[in-house]
Structures are given as structure tokens and as C-alpha cells.
VEXTI-164011 format. One line per 5 residues: for each residue z, y, x of N, C-alpha, C. Coordinates in steps of 0.05 Angstrom, whole numbers, plus 5000, padded with zeros to 4 digits. Example, Ala and Ser with C-alpha at 12.3 -4.5 7.8 and 13.67 -1.06 7.14 Angstrom:
BEGIN
5156,4886,5264,5156,4910,5246,5156,4934,5264 | 5142,4955,5257,5143,4979,5273,5157,5001,5258
END
This chain:
BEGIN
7285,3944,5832,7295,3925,5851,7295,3938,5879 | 7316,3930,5901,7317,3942,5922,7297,3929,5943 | 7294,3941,5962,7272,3936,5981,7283,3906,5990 | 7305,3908,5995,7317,3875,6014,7313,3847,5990 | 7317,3848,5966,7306,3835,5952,7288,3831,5943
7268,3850,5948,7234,3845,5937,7222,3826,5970 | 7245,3832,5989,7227,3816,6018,7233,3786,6006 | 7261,3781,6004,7264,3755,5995,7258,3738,5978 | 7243,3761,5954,7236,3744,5934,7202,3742,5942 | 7190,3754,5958,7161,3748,5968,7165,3737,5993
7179,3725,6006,7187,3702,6028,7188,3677,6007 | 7206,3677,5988,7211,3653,5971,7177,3645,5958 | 7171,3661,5941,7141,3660,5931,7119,3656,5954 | 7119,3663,5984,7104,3654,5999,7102,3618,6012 | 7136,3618,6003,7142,3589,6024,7128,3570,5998
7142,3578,5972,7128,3552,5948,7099,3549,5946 | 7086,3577,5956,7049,3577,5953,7041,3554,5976 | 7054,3555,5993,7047,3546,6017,7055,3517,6015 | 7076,3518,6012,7084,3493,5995,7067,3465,5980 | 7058,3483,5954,7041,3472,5933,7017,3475,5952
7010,3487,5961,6979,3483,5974,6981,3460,5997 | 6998,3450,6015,7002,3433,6024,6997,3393,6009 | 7021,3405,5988,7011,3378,5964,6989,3377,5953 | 6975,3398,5950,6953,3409,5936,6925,3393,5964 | 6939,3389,5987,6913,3382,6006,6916,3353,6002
6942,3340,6013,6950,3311,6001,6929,3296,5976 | 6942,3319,5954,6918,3306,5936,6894,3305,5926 | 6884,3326,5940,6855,3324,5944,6842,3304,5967 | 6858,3295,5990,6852,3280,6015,6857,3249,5997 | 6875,3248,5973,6879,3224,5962,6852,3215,5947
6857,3232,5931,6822,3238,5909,6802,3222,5927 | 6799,3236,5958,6776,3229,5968,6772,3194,5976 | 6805,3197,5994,6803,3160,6014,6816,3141,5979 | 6831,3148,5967,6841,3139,5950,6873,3132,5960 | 6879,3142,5974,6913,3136,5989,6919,3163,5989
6949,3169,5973,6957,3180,5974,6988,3188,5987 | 6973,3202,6006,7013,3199,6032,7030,3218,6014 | 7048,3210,5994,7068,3229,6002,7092,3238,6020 | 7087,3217,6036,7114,3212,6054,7111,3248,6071 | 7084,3253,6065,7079,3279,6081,7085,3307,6080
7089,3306,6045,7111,3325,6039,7139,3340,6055 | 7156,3321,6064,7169,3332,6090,7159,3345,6103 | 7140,3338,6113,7128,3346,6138,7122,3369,6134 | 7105,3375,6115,7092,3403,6104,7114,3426,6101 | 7144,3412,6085,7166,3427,6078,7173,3443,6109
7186,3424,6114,7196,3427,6145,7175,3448,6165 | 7155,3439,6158,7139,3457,6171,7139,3489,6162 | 7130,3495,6135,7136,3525,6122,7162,3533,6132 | 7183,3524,6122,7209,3532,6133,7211,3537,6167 | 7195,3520,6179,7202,3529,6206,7184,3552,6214
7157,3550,6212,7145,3570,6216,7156,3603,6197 | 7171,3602,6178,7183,3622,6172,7208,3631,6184 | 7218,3609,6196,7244,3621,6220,7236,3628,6242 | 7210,3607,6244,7198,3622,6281,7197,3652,6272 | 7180,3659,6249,7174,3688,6252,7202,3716,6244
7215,3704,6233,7245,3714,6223,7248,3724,6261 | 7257,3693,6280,7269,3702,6299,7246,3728,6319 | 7224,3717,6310,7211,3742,6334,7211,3775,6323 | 7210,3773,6294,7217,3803,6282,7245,3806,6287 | 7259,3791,6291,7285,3801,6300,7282,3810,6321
7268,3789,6350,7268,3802,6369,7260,3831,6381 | 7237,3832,6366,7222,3856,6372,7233,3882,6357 | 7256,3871,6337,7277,3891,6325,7294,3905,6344 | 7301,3888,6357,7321,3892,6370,7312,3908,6398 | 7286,3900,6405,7280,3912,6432,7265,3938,6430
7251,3940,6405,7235,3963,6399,7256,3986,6378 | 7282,3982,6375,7293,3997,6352,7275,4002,6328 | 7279,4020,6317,7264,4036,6291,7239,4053,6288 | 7222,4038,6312,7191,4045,6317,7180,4028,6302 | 7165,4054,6275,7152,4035,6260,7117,4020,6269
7114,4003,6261,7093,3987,6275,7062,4004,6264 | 7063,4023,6248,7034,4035,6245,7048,4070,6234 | 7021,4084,6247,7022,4101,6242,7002,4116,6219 | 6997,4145,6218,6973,4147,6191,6946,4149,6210 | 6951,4144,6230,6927,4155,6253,6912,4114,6253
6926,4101,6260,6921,4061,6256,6917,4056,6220 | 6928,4071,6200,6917,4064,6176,6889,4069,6180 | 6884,4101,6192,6857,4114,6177,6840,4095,6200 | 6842,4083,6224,6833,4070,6236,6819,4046,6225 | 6851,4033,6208,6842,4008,6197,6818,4009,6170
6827,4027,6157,6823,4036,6134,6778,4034,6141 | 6774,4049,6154,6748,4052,6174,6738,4028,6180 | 6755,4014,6197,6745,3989,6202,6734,3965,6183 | 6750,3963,6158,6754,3950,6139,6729,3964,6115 | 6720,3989,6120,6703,3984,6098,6681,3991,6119
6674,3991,6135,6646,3991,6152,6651,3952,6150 | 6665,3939,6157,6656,3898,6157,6652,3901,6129 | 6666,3922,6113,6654,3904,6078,6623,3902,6078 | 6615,3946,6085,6591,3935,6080,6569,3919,6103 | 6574,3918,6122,6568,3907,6141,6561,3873,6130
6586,3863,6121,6579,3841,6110,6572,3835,6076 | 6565,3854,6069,6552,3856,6035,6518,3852,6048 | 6515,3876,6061,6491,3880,6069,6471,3860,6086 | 6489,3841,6106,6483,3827,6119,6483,3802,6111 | 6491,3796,6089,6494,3761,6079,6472,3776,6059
6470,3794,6046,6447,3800,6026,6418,3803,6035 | 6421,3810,6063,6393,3815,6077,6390,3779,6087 | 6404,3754,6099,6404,3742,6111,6391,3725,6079 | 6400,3730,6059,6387,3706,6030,6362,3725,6030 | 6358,3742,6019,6331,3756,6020,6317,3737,6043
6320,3739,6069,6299,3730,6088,6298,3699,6086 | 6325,3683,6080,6317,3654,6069,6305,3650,6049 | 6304,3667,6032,6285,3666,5997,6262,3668,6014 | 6247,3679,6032,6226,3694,6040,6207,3660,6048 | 6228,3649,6066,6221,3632,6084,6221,3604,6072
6234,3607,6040,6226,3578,6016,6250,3567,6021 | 6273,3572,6024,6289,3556,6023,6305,3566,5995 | 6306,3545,5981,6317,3551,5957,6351,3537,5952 | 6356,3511,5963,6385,3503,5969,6397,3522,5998 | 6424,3518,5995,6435,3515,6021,6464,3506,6020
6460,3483,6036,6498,3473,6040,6520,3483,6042 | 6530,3466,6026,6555,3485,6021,6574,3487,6051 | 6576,3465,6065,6581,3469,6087,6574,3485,6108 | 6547,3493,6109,6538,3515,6122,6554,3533,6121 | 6550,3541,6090,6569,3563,6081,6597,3564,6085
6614,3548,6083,6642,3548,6092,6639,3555,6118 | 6625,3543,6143,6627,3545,6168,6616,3589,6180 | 6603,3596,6160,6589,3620,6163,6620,3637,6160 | 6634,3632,6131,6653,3650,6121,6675,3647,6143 | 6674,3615,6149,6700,3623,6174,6690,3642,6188
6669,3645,6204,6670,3659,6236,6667,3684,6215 | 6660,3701,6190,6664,3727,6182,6689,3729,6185 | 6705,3712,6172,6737,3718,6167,6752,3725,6203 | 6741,3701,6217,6749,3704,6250,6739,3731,6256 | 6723,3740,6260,6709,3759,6263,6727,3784,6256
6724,3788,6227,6741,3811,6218,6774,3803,6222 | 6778,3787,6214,6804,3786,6231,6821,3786,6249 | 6794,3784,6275,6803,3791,6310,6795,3823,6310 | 6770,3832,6292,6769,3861,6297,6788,3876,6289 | 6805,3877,6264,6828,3885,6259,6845,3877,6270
6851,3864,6289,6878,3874,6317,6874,3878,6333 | 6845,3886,6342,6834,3910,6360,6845,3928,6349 | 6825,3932,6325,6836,3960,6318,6863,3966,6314 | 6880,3949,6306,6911,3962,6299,6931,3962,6328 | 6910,3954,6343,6926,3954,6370,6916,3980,6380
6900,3999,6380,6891,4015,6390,6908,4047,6384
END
């Protein structure tokens, strides 16, 4: 397959993931109150589709103003590359040292909410440190 059709067919496969996971919140938000909106489906549609043209038009733009400067070089891989496995172990080591010291201290549950709220600020975390680094 040629490169211009493998973009379109993983644009198409991105917009339906996004898609289904939208209905996919609907009906879990239904599950919970017992009302289920689908009137919100639009909304969700309209939304993927637009947020995929917002970004269509700004890669155009930056097409157009930057020509055929590609956006990384092998000097920002080996960068990234660095970055990305010092947070792995950084965070293997540091959620494994952080249960060790709660085992220590008798805590044998922990909320699951805690835990969602912990993984966001890792994910924030590594995900603002990688556009440091790829900006550098």
C-alpha cells in the first residue's frame, strides 16, 4: 500500500476509535444515572470530525510555511529515545519503591481513584517532558 493511503486509512480507523469510545462513555454514564443521552452522539461525531479538520488545517499551515523541513531529526529521536526509557524506569522503580513503603506502613487496600488520579499526573508528567525534549 502507498504511504497516502495507509494516512487515510489510520485517520479513518482513528476517527471510528474515537468514535466508539465516545458511545462507549454515553453508555457507561447510562449504566451509572440510568439515562441514556443518545441525542449526544452528534455531538461526539461532529466533534472527531472537527477536531480532525482543525488539525488537517494547521499541518497544512505549517506545510506551507515551513516547506519540506522534516519535524525530527536522529539527534531528537536519540533524545527522545533517552528520555522515554530513563521515565520507564524512573516510573517502574518509583511506583515499586512507593508499594514497598505502603506495604511497610500496613496499608493493604488502595483506591482505585487514588490510582487513576496518580497515573494522570505520570502520563502529564511524561507527556509535557517529551515536548521539552522534542523541542530541544
Amino acid at each position: 500500500m502507498e504511504e497516502r493511503k495507509l494516512k487515510i486509512l489510520l485517520w479513518i480507523v482513528i476517527t471510528v476509535c474515537m468514535t466508539i469510545g465516545g458511545i462507549m462513555g454515553i453508555y457507561i454514564i447510562g449504566n451509572e444515572t440510568g439515562v441514556y443521552d443518545f441525542d449526544l452522539i452528534g455531538a461526539i461525531f461532529f466533534g472527531v470530525i472537527g477536531g480532525f479538520l482543525v488539525y488537517l488545517m494547521i499541518s497544512k499551515l505549517n506545510g506551507k510555511r515551513n516547506g519540506k523541513v522534516p519535524d525530527v531529526d536522529e539527534r531528537t529521536v536519540r533524545i527522545m529515545q533517552k528520555f522515554l526509557l530513563f521515565s520507564l524506569y524512573g516510573v517502574l522503580i518509583g511506583s515499586g519503591a512507593m508499594l514497598i513503603i505502603a506495604y511497610a506502613m500496613g496499608i493493604k487496600t488502595i483506591e482505585t481513584g487514588i490510582l487513576i488520579l496518580c497515573l494522570l499526573g505520570i502520563y502529564m508528567i511524561i507527556g509535557l517532558g517529551a515536548l521539552v525534549v522534542k523541542r530541544l
